[in-house]
Structure formats: C-alpha cells, structure tokens
N, C-alpha and C positions, 0 to 999 in steps of 0.2 A: 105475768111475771116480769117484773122490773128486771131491766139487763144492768149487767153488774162490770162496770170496767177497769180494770186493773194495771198500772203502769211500773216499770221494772223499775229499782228502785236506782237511782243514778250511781256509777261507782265509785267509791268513796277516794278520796285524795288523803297520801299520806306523804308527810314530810319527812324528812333521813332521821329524825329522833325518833319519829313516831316507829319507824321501819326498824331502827335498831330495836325498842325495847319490843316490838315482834319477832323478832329473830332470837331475842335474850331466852322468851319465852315459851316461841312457837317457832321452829325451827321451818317445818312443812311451809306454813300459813306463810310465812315470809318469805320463803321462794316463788313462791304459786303468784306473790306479789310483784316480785323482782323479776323474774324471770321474762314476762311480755316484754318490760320496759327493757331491757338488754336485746331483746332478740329487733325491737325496733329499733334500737340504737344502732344494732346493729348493721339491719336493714338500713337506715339512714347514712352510715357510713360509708357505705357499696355503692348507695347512689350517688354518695359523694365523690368514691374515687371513680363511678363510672363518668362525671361530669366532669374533673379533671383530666383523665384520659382522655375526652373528649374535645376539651379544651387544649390540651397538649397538640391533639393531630390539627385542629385547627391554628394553632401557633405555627406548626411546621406545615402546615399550607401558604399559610402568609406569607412563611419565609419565602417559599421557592414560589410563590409568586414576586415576592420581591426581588429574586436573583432572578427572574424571568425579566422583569420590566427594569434593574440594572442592564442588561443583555441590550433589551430592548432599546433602551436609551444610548448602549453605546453604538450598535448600529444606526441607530437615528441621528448620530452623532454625524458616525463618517457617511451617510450617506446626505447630511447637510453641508459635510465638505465637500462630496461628488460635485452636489448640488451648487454649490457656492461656484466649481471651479467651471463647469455646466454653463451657469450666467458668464461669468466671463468671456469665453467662447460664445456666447450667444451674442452678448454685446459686440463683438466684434463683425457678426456675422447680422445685425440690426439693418442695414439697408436691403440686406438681402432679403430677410424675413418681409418687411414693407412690401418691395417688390412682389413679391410670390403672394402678397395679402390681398396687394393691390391689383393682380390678376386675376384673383379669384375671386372679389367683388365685383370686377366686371362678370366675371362668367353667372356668377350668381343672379345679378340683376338682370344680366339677357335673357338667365329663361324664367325669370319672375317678370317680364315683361310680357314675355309671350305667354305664359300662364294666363298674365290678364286679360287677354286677348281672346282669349279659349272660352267660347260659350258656356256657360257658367251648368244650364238648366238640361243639358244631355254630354257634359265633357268630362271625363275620366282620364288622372295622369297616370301613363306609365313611365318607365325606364329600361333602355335599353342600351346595349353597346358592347364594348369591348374592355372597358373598364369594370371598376366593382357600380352599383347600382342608387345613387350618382357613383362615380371616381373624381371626390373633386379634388384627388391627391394629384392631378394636371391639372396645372395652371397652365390653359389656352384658352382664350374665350372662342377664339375663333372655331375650337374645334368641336361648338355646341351647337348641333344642327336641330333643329324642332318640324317635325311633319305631323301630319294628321292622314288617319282613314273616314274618307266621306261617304264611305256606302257598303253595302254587306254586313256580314254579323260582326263586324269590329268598328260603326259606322258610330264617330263619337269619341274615340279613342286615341289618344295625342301620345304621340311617343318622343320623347328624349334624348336623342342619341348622344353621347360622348365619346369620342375617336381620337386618341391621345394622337398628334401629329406634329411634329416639330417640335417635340416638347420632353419635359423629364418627370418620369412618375417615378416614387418608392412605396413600398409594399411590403409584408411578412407573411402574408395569408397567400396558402392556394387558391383563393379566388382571386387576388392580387395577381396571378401569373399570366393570363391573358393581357391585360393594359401592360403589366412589364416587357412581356414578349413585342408591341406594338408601338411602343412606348419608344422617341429616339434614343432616350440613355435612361434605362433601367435600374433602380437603386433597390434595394433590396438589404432587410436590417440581419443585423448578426445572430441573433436568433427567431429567425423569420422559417418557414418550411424549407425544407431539402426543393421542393417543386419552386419556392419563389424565388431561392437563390440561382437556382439551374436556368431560369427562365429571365435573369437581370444582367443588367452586363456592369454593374458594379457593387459587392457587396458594403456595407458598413457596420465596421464587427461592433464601434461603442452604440451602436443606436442611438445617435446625435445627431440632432437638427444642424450644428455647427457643423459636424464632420460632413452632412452632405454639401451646404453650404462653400465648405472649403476645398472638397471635390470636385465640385463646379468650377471654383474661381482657380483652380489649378489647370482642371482642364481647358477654360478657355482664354487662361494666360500660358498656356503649352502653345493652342491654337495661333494666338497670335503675335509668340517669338517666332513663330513655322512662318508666319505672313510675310514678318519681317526680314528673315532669314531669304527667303525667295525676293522680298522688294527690292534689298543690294544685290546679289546675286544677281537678278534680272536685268538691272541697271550697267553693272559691271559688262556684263555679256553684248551687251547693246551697246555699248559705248567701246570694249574693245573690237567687235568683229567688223564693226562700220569703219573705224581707223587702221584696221587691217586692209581691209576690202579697198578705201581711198588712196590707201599706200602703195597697192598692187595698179587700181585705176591711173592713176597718180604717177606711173615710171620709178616711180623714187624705191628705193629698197627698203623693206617693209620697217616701220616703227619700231616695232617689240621684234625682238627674234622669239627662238626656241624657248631657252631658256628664261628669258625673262616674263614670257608667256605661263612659264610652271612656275613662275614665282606669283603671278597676279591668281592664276587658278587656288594656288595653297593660300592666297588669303582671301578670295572670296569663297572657297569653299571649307577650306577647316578653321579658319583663323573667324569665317564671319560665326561659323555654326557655334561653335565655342564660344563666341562673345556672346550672341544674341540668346544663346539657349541658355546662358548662366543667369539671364538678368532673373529677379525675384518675379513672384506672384503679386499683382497690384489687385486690390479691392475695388478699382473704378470699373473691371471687366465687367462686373455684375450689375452696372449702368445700362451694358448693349443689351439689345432684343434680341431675343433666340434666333438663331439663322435656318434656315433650310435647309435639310437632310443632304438634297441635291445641289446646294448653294456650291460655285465654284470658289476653290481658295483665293484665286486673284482676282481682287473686287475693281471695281470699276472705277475706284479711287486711287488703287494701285497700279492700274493700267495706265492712267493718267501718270503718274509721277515716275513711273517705269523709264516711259517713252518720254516724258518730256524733260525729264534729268537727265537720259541715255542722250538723248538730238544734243541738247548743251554742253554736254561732256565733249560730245565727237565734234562741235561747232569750235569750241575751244581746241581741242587736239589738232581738227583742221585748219585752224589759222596760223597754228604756231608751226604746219609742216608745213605750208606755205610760205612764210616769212623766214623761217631756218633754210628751204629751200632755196629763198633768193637773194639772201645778204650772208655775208661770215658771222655769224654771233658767236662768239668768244667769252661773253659773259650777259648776265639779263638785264644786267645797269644801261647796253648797248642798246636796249628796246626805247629809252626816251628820243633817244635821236639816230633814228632808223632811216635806212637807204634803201630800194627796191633794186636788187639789179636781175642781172640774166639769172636762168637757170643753174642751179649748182649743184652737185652730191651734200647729202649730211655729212655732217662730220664726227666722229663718236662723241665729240663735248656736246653737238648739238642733240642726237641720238640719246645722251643718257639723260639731259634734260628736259626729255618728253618724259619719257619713260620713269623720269620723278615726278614732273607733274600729274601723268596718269593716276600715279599711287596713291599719290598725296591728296588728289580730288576723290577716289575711292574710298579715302580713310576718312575724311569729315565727312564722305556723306556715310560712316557707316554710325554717326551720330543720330543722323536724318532718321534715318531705318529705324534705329534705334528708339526715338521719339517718333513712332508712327502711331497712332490712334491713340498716342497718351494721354492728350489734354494737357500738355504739360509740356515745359522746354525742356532740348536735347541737354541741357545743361545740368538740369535736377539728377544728380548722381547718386543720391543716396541710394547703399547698399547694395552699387555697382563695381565694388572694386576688383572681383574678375574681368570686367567690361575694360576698365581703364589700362590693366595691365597686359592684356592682350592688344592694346592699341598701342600702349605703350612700346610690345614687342614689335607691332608689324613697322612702328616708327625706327626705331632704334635697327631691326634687321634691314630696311629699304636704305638705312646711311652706311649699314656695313658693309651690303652688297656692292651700292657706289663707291665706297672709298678699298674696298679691297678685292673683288666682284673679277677685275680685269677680264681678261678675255675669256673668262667662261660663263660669264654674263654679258660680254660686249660693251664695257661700259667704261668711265672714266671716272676721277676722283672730281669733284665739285668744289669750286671754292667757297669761303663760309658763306657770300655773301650774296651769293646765288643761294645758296640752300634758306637763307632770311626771308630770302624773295619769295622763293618754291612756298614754304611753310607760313608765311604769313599772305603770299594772292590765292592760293589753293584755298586758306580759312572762310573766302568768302562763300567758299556752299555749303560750310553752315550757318553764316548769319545770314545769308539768304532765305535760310530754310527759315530761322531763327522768325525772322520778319513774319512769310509768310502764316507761320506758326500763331503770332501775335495778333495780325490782322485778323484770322478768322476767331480767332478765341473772345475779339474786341463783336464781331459780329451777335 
C-alpha cells in the first residue's frame, strides 16, 4: 500500500479590504482572523515596552556612572594638586634624596658583592636582623655585615645581617618597630600602626618624603646652632677667666669687676643663645655624614678654635694690661708713640678701655661662630635679621653702659675717637676669620 502524504495547507494572507468585506459578511470568521494578529501585537508591544524599561535603567546606570567618574575626576583633580605641591617639596629636598640613594647603592652593591662571592653549587641566601627582611629603609652601608655557617645542619647557609646604627629608619608596619626601636632617629608615618609610632621617636602626620627630609635638616641645623652656641661661649670663658686669673697673678686690680663680669655673662649667654638659635635652617646640613650616637658635641675643630681664639684674645688683653700698666694712656692715639715706664695703678679711662675692647672682640667673633661649618662667609646674612639686631643691641648697650654706666659698672665715658679705634682694631677677628675662611674654601 502506497503511503499517502498530506501537507497542511499554508494560511491564507488577507489584506484590510479583504478583512472588511469578511467582517461585512461574516462577522465570527473575521474575528477568529483578527484576533491572533491583535493578541501579537500585542504581545509585541510588551516586548517593546519591556525593552525600553530596560533601556531606561540602563540610561540611568550611565548616568550615575557618569557622576561617579565626574567625582572621580574631581578628586583626581585635587589630588594632582597634592601631588603637584608634593614635587615642589620634593624638589627642594632633591640633594637629599640623591644622598639617601647614594647610600643605598652602596649598601646594595656590598652584599651583591658578597653574594658573588658565595659558592654558587651548595649556598642558600637568607636574611636576618633587626630591621624588616632586607630594611633597606637604613641607609648605612656600613651597617651590612655578611657571615656564613660552614658546618652542622645549616652548613651552606649565608646570612645577611642589617643592624641599623648610626642611622635613620621610617616605617608604618609593626614589623617596622624593631629597626625603628634600634634605629638612632626613628621616623614613623602618620597613619603607620599605634606599635610603629610608639616604637619611633619621630612621627610624620603628611607621609612625605619632603617632610622627613625637612625633619632631618631641622634637626641637624638645631644641632649645629647648639655647636656654635657652645664655640663663643667657650671662647668667651677662656679668654675672660685667664685675664682674670693674670690680673690677680699680675698685683694689678682685677680687669672686669662685678658687674661688668654680669654684663659679659648676659651676652655670652642670652644675647649669644638668642642670636645663634634664630639663624634659619640651611640645606648644606644634609652635605655632612651622619655622626655617632656617642660622638661628643665639641669636635676637635672646635677644640682647636676654642683655645686658639681664647690664648689670642687673652694675648691681646695681656699686652694692653701691661702697657696701660706702665705708661698713663689717656687716649689710644697715645699707642703710636708709646713710653715704658715704672709700674703704675690703671686708671678707670684705662680700666673701661679694656673692658670695651674685651666686648667688642667677643661681638666680631660672634660672627666667627656664627659662620662655623657654613662653607660660606660670616658676612652672607641673608635671612639673619634677628642675628643682626641682637648685635646690634649688644653694640649700642656696651656704648651706653660706658657712657652712662658710672660707678656701677666702674667705668668712664670714652671719647669718639677711641671708640673708632675700639670698633674698627677689634674688626680684625673677623677678617681674620674672614681670611682663614677663604683659604680653606680655596683648598
């Protein structure tokens, strides 16, 4: 029996004339027609508006990613201005950075030296220390020591050491608090752990490379106004107790009294502290090499100039109580054609013209002081003008004292042309220094 196949018949297409006069005619028949095509329309419509809804939330997605990344950009903004003002500060702090790079390539190269050194076919690196695991946030080379175990069950095994010494580390991590605790000055960031800052001996709240930088160069221009502070001072003391002591040696009744004694202390000690502790912070500090935990304040270039400033001070104070001693001077114009005679008493003209020359050698040299380790002459004043007006005063009170001082300073009134003298022979220790200055900077 032959199979018989039958196929449905396609459904017919009608056009809106055809459909009316189906509707004119057959009311039923016309629906049954109409009615799918509506209900997909329908259906098509729903899809439509679920697409636009759809399309809606995704518009107001955009948006609020677009006021997320407005947001975005303006913080990107000001934190380009941070950043901008960041360089600034960094640029200034540029030699410093070098330095601290420049000691960490040595440190680095010393133990990749000894790395290569280390038998290659049984050696194993470890690290070990006090620091983080390198710490090479210390910059000391010196402070990388390298050992090995040649025998036992760790036979093969080179260890690392870094022992921050003499040196400055920063940190924010509690593993950071060991090296900070060991550490000579411990820097520690503004939002670092409660443990790294307890264990640092300086925090820094912007977390700036500049700010530690400028921390340093504060502290060790604090350092050596203190040097300087102590170099007059030390001088002064040495150069008054010896022309005391020769004056008692000497029969003659003493140089300085009482009083004129508490005038020389109040300006070697509040008049120098006040001058030397105003001058500014210089950027040349962060030239010197870190000094030693145990390093004594008074260096052994300041011992030198101590004592050999103090011996010339009192060499000159000595010859003029000698020569006042044995001739009448009346005035210092009398020094070109001088007489030696017998032994005499001072006289208070002669007495108050020590006692300004004392002062007035103390006041140029607190220029000296002043320009000590500067690299630079006492004369460079920029941005010293508390310095100048505190010299100013000790100038101006030492002419008031002598001209109105009388007998409770011991002293007499000077005439102009002795005080020209005083103030222009005394100048010579600072061009002396001046010279000195010169010559070695020519070196």
């Amino acid at each position: 029996m032959a199979e018989e196949y039958y196929s449905l018949p396609e459904a017919p297409v009608y056009n809106a004339e055809e459909i009316r006069k189906i509707q004119d005619s057959d009311p039923v028949r016309a629906s049954t027609i109409v009615n799918p095509v509506v209900e997909r329309l329908i259906e098509n419509t729903h899809a439509v508006k679920l697409q636009a809804d759809d399309n809606t939330a995704a518009i107001g997605r955009t948006l609020g990613v677009a006021e997320d990344a407005d947001d975005k950009a303006e913080r990107a903004l000001r934190a380009a201005q941070q950043a901008a003002q960041d360089a600034a500060g960094a640029r200034l702090s540029a030699d410093q950075a070098m330095v601290a790079a420049d000691a960490a390539l040595e440190a680095i190269t010393k133990l990749a030296n000894t790395i290569d050194a280390i038998p290659s076919q049984n050696g194993s690196l470890t690290y070990t220390g006090s620091a983080q695991t390198p710490s090479w946030n210390s910059f000391n080379p010196d402070a990388l020591e390298i050992g090995g175990d040649t025998s036992g069950t760790n036979a093969g095994t080179y260890t690392a050491t870094f022992t921050p010494k003499e040196n400055y580390t920063w940190g924010d991590g509690t593993n950071d608090a060991p090296a900070l605790k060991a550490a000579h000055v411990g820097l520690s960031m503004g939002d670092g752990t409660a443990v790294a800052k307890e264990a640092s001996d300086i925090t820094i709240i912007d977390n700036s490379f500049a700010s530690i930088a400028r921390a340093v160069m504060w502290g060790r221009s604090l350092y050596r106004n203190i040097q300087r502070f102590i170099l007059f001072q030390m001088t002064v003391n040495v150069a008054a107790c010896l022309i005391v002591l020769a004056g008692a040696f000497m029969g003659t009744e003493s140089p300085l009294t009482v009083t004129q004694m508490l005038w020389v202390n109040l300006i070697m000690d509040t008049f120098a502290a006040m001058a030397l502790a105003s001058l500014p912070p210089s950027p040349e500090v962060m030239r010197d090499k870190p000094r030693s935990r145990s390093a004594f304040i008074i260096t052994p270039s300041m011992w030198r100039f101590i004592i050999t400033t103090g011996l010339l001070f009192f060499a000159v104070l000595l010859g003029l109580l000698y020569v006042f001693g044995h001739s009448d001077i009346t005035s210092l114009t009398q020094l070109a054609h001088l007489h030696i005679g017998p032994r005499d008493a001072l006289s208070p003209y002669e007495l108050t013209m020590i006692f300004s020359i004392f002062v007035f050698m103390q006041l140029w040299n607190l220029f000296n002081a002043r320009a000590y380790a500067t690299r630079r002459s006492a004369l460079h004043l920029a941005r010293c003008g508390e310095f100048l007006f505190i010299v100013a005063m000790i100038a101006v009170g030492q002419i008031l004292i002598v001209n109105f001082g009388g007998r409770l300073f011991s002293v007499t009134p000077l005439r102009l042309t002795d005080w020209i003298i005083i103030i222009a022979s005394t100048s010579c220790v600072l061009w002396v220094g001046e010279a000195i200055r010169l010559l070695r900077k020519r070196r």
